[in-house]
Structure formats: C-alpha cells, structure tokens
C-alpha positions in Angstrom: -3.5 58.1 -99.8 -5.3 57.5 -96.6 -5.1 59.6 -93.6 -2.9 57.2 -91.7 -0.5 56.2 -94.3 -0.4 60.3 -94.4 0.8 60.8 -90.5 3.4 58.2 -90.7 6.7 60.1 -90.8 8.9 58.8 -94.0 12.6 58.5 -93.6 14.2 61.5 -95.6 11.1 63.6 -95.5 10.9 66.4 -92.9 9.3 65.6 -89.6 5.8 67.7 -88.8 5.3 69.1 -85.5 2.3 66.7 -85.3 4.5 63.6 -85.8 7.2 64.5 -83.4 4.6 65.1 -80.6 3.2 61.6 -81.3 6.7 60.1 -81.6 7.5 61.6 -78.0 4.5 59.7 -76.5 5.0 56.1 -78.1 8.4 56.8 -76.4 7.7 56.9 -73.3 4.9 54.6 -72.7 7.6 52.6 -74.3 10.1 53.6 -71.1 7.6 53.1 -68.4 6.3 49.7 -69.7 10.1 48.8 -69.4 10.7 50.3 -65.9 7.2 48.7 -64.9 8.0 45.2 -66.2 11.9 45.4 -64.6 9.6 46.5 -61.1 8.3 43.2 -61.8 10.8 41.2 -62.4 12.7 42.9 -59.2 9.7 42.5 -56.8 9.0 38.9 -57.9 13.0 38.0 -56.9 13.3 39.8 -54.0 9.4 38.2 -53.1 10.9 34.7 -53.9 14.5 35.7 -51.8 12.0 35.7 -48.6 10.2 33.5 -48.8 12.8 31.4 -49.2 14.8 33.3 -46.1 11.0 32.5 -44.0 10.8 28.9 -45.6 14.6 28.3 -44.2 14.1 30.0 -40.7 10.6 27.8 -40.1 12.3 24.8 -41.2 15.3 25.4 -38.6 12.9 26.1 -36.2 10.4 23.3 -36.6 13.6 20.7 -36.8 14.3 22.2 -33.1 12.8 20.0 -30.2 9.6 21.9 -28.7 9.5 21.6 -25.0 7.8 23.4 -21.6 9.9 24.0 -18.9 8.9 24.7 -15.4 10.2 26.0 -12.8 11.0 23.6 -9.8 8.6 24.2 -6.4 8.7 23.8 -3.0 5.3 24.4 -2.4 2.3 21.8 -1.4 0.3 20.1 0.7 0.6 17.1 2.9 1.6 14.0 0.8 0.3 11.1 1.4 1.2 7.4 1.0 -1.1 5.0 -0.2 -0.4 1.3 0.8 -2.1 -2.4 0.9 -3.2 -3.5 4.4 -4.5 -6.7 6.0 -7.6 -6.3 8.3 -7.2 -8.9 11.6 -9.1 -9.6 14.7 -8.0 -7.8 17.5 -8.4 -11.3 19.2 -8.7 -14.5 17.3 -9.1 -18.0 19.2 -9.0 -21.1 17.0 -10.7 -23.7 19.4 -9.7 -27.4 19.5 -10.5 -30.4 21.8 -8.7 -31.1 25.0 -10.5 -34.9 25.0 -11.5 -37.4 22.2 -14.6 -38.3 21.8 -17.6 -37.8 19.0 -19.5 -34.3 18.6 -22.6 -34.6 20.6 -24.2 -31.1 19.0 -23.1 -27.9 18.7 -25.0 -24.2 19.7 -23.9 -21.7 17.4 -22.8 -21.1 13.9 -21.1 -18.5 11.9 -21.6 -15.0 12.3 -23.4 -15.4 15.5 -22.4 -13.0 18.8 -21.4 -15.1 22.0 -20.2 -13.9 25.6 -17.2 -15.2 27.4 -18.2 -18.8 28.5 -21.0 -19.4 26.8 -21.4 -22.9 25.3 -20.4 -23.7 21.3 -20.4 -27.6 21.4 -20.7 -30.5 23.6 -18.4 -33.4 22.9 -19.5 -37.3 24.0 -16.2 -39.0 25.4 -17.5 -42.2 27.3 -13.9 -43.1 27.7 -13.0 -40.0 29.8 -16.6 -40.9 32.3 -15.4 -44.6 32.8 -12.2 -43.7 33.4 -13.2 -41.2 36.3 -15.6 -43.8 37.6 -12.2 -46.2 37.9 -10.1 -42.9 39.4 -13.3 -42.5 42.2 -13.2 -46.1 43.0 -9.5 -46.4 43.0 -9.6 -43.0 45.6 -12.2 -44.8 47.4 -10.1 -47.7 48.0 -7.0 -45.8 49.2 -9.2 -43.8 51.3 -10.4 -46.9 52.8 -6.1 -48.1 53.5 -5.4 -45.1 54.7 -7.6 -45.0 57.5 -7.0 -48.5 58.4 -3.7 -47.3 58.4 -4.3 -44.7 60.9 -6.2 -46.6 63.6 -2.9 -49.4 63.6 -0.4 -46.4 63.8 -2.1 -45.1 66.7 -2.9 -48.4 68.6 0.6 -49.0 68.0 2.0 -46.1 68.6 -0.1 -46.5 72.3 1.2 -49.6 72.9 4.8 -48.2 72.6 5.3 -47.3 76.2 4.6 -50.4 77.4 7.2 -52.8 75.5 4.9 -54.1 74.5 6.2 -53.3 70.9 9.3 -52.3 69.2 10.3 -48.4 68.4 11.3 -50.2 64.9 7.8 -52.1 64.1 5.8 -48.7 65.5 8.1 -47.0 62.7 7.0 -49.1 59.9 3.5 -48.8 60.7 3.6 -44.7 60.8 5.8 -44.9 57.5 3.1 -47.1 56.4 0.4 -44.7 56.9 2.1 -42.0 55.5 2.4 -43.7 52.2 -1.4 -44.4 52.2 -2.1 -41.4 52.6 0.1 -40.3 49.5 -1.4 -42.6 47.9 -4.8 -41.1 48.6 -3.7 -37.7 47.6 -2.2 -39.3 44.7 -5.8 -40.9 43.7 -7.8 -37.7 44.6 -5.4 -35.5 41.8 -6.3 -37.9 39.5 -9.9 -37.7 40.2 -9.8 -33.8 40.0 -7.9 -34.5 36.7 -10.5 -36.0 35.3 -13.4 -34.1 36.4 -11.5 -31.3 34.6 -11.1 -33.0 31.3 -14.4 -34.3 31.5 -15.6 -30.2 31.5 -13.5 -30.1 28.6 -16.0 -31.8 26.6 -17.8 -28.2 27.0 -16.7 -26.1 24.7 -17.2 -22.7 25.7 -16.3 -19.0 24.3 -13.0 -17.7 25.4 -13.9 -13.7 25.1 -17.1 -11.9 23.9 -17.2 -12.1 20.3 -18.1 -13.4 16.5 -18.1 -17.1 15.9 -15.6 -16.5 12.3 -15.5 -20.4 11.8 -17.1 -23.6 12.2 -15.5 -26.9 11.1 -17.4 -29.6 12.4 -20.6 -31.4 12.8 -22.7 -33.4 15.1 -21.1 -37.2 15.0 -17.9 -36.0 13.9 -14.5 -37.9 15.6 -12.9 -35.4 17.8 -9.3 -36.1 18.1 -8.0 -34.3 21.5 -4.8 -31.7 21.6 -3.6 -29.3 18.9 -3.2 -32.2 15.9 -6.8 -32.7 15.6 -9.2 -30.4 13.2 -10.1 -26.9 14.8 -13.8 -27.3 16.0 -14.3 -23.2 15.9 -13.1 -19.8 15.5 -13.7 -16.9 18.1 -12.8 -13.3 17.1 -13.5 -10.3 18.7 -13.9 -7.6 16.1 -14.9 -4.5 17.8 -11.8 -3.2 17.3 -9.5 -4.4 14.3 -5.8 -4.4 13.9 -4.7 -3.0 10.0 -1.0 -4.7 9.5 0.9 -2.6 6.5 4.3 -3.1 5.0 6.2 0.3 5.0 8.7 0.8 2.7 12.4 1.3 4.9 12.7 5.0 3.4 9.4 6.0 5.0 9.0 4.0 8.1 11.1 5.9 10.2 8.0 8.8 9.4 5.2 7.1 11.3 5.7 7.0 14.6 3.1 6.1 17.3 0.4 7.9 17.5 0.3 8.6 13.5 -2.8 8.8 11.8 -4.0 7.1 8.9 -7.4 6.4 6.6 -8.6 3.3 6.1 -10.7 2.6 3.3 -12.4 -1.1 1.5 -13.8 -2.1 -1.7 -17.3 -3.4 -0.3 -17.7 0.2 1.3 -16.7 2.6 -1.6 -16.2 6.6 -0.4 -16.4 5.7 3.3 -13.0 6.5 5.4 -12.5 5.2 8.8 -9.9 6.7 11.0 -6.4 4.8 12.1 -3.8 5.4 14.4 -0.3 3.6 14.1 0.0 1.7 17.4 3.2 -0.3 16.9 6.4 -1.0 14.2 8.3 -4.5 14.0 11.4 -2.4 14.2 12.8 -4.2 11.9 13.4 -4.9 7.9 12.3 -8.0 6.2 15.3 -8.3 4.0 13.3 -10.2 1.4 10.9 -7.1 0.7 13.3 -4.0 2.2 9.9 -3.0 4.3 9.2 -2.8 8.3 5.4 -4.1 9.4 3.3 -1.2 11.0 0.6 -2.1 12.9 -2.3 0.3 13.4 -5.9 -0.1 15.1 -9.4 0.7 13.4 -12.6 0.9 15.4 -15.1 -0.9 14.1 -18.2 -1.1 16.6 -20.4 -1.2 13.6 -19.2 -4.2 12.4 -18.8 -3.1 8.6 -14.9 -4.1 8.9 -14.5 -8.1 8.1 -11.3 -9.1 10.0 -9.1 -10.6 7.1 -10.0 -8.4 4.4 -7.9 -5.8 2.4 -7.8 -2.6 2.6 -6.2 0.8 1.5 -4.5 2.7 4.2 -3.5 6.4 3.8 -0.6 7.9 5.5 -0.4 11.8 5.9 3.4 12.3 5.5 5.0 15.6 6.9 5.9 17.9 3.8 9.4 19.4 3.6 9.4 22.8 2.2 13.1 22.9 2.0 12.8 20.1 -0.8 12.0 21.4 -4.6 9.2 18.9 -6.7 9.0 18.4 -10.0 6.5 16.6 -12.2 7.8 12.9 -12.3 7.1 13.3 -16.4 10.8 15.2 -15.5 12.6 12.2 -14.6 15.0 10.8 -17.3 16.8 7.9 -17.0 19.8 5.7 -18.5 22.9 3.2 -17.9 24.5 6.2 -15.6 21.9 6.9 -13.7 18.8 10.0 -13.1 18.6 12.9 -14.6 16.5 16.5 -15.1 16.6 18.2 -18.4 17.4 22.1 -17.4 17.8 24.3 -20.2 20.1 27.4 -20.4 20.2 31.2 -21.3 20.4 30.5 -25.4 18.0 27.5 -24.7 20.5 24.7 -24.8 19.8 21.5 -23.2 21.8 21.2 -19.5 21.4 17.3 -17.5 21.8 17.5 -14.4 21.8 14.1 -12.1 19.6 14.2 -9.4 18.8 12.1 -6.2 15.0 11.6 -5.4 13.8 12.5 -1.5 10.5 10.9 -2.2 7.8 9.6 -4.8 4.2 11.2 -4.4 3.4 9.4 -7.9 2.5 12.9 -9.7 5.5 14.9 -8.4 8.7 13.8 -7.1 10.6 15.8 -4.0 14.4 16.0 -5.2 16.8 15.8 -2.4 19.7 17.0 -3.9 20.8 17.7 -7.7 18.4 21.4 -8.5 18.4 24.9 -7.4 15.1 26.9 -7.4 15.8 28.8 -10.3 16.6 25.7 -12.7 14.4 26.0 -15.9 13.4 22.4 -16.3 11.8 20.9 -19.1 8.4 19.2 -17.9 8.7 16.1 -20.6 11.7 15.5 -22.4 11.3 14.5 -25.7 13.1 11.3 -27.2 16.6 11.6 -27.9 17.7 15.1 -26.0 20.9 15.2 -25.1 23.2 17.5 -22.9 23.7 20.4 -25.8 21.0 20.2 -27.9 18.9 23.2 -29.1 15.3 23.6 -28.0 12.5 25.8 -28.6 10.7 26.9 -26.0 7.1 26.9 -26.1 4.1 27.9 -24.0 2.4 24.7 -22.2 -0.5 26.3 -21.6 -1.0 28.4 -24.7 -0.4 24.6 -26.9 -3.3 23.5 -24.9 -5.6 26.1 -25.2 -4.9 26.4 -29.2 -5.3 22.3 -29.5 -8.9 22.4 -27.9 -9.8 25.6 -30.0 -8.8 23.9 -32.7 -11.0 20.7 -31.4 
C-alpha cells in the first residue's frame, strides 16, 4: 500500500494524531474560501446597489434644465443710441429761369466753388430785347404828350384871368396833363420792368458755395418761372444739417445743445462732432418718431450733403434702473417676462416693463429687485415651477475651451 492511500483516515478505524491535524486544516481553508467568496458576492451587490443609486442621481440631475443666473445691475456707462441720418445743405438753391429764351453758355459745372453773384449761365431771350425796345419807344412817346401837355396847361392856365377862356376848358386841359403824365410813369415802370427781366437772363450765384447740379446745356429751350427744368443747384456746405428720426420714448432726451457723433461709410473710423440744434416737436404718426435736426461742420468738405450717415447719441444713464442681458427677455401671448429662480432652485416669472433697449442689455423700469437671481438664457420650454440646476457660466466656458 502506498504512502497516501496509508494517511487517508478509514471510517471505523481509529483516527492518528497526524490525520486529525490535517483534517483540522482542509477545514478551515474550507471556511475561509466560503466567508471569502460570500465577501464577494456581498461587495459585488452592495458595488452594483451604487452604482445604480449614482446612475439614478446623474440621470435626475442631467434631465434637470442647466442654467446661469445673474444677478441684475445698475451699474454702466453712458448708453448710446445709434440711428440713420440724412446729411443736407445748410443752404440749397435750385435755380430756374425768370425769362424764356435759349441757353447762350454756361460758366461753371459741378463741384466747382462760386461767390455770391458770380455768373453760372447766360440766357439769349431776343423776345424780352424787342420788347423793351417797344416799352423805350412807347415811354418816349408819352414823354413827348406829356410835355406838350404841359406847355397848353400853362398857356391856358395864363390866359384864364383874362376871359379869355373858360375855368371849365382850363380844367380839361390840366386833367389832361395829369393823365399824360401817368401815362409816362406808367411807360417808364414798364421799361424798368424790362430792364430787370432782361438781367434775368444772367444767372448768377445766390450765396458762396458748391455748384451740386447742372441740368442744362448750351442751345437748350429755357422755359421761364418755376414749371420749367431747374438750370442749377447752389449749396453751401460748410456747414451741414444731419436730420434723424428719434424714436417718441427717447426724444424727449435730447434737448438743444445735445451732442452727438457722426460717422459715414466713405470715411470709415473717422467721427465728426454734432450738436442737436432743433426738434419738430412733434410725432409723425405713421412712424411714432419726432425729427431732430443737428449741425455738423464740415469746412473740409469730406461731408457730401445728401448722404447717410450714422449718428450717435450719448444718453444719460439712470442708476436707479437695474440691466439685464437682453438674452433674459422671454416672451409669449401674455406678455414679458424674466426667469428668476428661488431658494430650492425653482423657476419664478416675473413680468417686467422695459425702460430702454441698449441692444446688449436692457434697463428694466419696473418688474425686479436687485437681489433677483435671474437666469441669463432661458432654455426652451421653462416654465414658472420647474426645477433647474444651477451651473457656473464661467467655469462651462473655461472647461469647453480646455477641452477645445
């Protein structure tokens, strides 16, 4: 028999010290196998129970809307208000003919400088020369009656104290003389008349400035008085007027005196400085705005009268009034609301009323207190009650461009 058939212990036969010592170890390498595979077992349930317990708590959270909130601010600097302007002449003269005739030639063209009365264009109106060679000779003639007239009234005004003559007849012959003399002053207005229109074949500058316009040529048929074509246009742009519809809410803001910047697309980065000179003082009921006029120097010329331009108001800031991002703003079928969010991060609206719109931020008139925690963007769907989670703005955006 072999040596380990010999140290197995058979039933009936008495134990050896040797066998029972080796008996007591299988034993209990048998118990601690057990207890370490029921550690197992244990560990790998209660492992699975949190897992699950973490799984469930992420899930809850993630299914909660993520917002920022801020806190509304009173604080800034100046707003201003952006606006579209008109540029204008402070004088513009559109010139037409006083007499008709044909363009005999013309001095100046576009863009060229001219001084008050200098000459533009002669006109050729033979009609207006005949017809003050007739008024001269026609003055000439009544000239000659009247004093003809004169010599009888005095001979027979002479003869009077004689009898020689009647009070009636001496009478008729002063009467006549004072009707050819009216009759001379009559012919001599008319010649003056026509000397004047015949200068009106001159046309001459009105005020020093810029020749904007030219819309005729030599031979062209000059039609006199304001339905004929405009010959020429005089502006005087040394100084510009910028005309700007306000909206109603702000005009009240810029008084006199106000200043603005004006700025234009062929001069990009260059500001020139404005001052409000005058308001309609009223509202144009089709676009709810009043017209502000303001004045721009422009002794360099680099303004073109007619042009656009982007005027900047400085508006007064209120530090009384609370901003908020204008990503804030919500709105629906009752009207505009803020998204505020409570102690235990549930979702409060609260309707507001805007003061004004600076584009980024928006100044709330009434509707928030200072210490409002108010979500920067609501998300799609939020809804007085809701749940949120609460997140750090800044800290998402830093994380997202580490990640980049």
């Amino acid at each position: 028999m072999s040596s380990r058939e010999s140290s197995v212990p058979i039933v009936g036969q008495p134990v050896s010290v040797g066998d029972r010592s080796l008996y007591g170890r299988l034993k209990l390498i048998g118990i601690v196998s057990g207890v370490a595979v029921v550690g197992l077992v244990v560990a790998g349930i209660t492992s699975r129970a949190v897992s699950s317990n973490n799984v469930r708590d992420w899930t809850e959270q993630q299914a909660m809307p993520a917002v920022s909130v801020i806190s509304p601010s009173g604080e800034g600097e100046a707003a201003t208000m952006e606006l579209p302007g008109r540029l204008e002449a402070t004088s513009r003269a559109p010139l037409y003919a006083r007499v008709s005739g044909y363009l005999k030639d013309w001095k100046v063209d576009i863009g060229a400088p001219v001084k008050a009365g200098q000459l533009l264009a002669e006109i050729e109106a033979p009609d207006v020369e005949q017809q003050l060679l007739q008024a001269q000779a026609d003055l000439a003639t009544a000239e000659a009656n009247a004093a003809l007239a004169t010599s009888t009234s005095k001979r027979w005004q002479s003869m009077l104290g004689t009898d020689a003559v009647s009070k009636q007849e001496v009478e008729e012959k002063n009467g006549d003389l004072a009707a050819k003399q009216a009759i001379v002053n009559a012919q001599r207005a008319n010649v003056e008349r026509l000397k004047t229109m015949k200068g009106f074949t001159r046309i001459v500058a009105p005020f020093d400035g810029v020749v904007t316009a030219r819309d005729t040529d030599v031979g062209a048929l000059i039609n006199a008085g304001g339905s004929g074509q405009q010959l020429f246009v005089v502006s005087d742009i040394h100084r510009l007027r910028v005309y700007v519809n306000v909206p109603q809410v702000f005009a009240s803001n810029l008084a006199s005196g106000t200043k603005a910047s004006i700025s234009v697309p062929e001069h990009s980065g260059k500001a020139y400085a404005a001052t409000v000179e005058a308001a309609s003082g009223a509202v144009n009921v089709a676009t709810g705005t009043t017209l502000i006029q303001l004045s721009v120097d422009n002794a360099s010329g680099e303004l073109l009268p007619g042009g656009y331009a982007n005027v900047d108001f400085e508006l007064a800031h209120d530090a009384t009034r609370l901003r908020i991002p204008s990503s804030a703003l919500m709105f629906d079928q009752k009207g505009l609301y803020v998204a505020t969010i409570d102690r235990d991060s549930r979702v409060i609206l609260k309707p507001v009323t805007i003061a004004r719109d600076h584009g980024a931020t928006i100044e709330i008139a009434n509707g928030l207190e200072a210490t409002d925690r108010v979500i920067e963007t609501p998300p799609d769907g939020i809804a007085a009650g809701n749940t949120v989670r609460v997140v750090d703005a800044a800290a998402t955006a830093k994380k997202g461009n580490a990640k980049s």
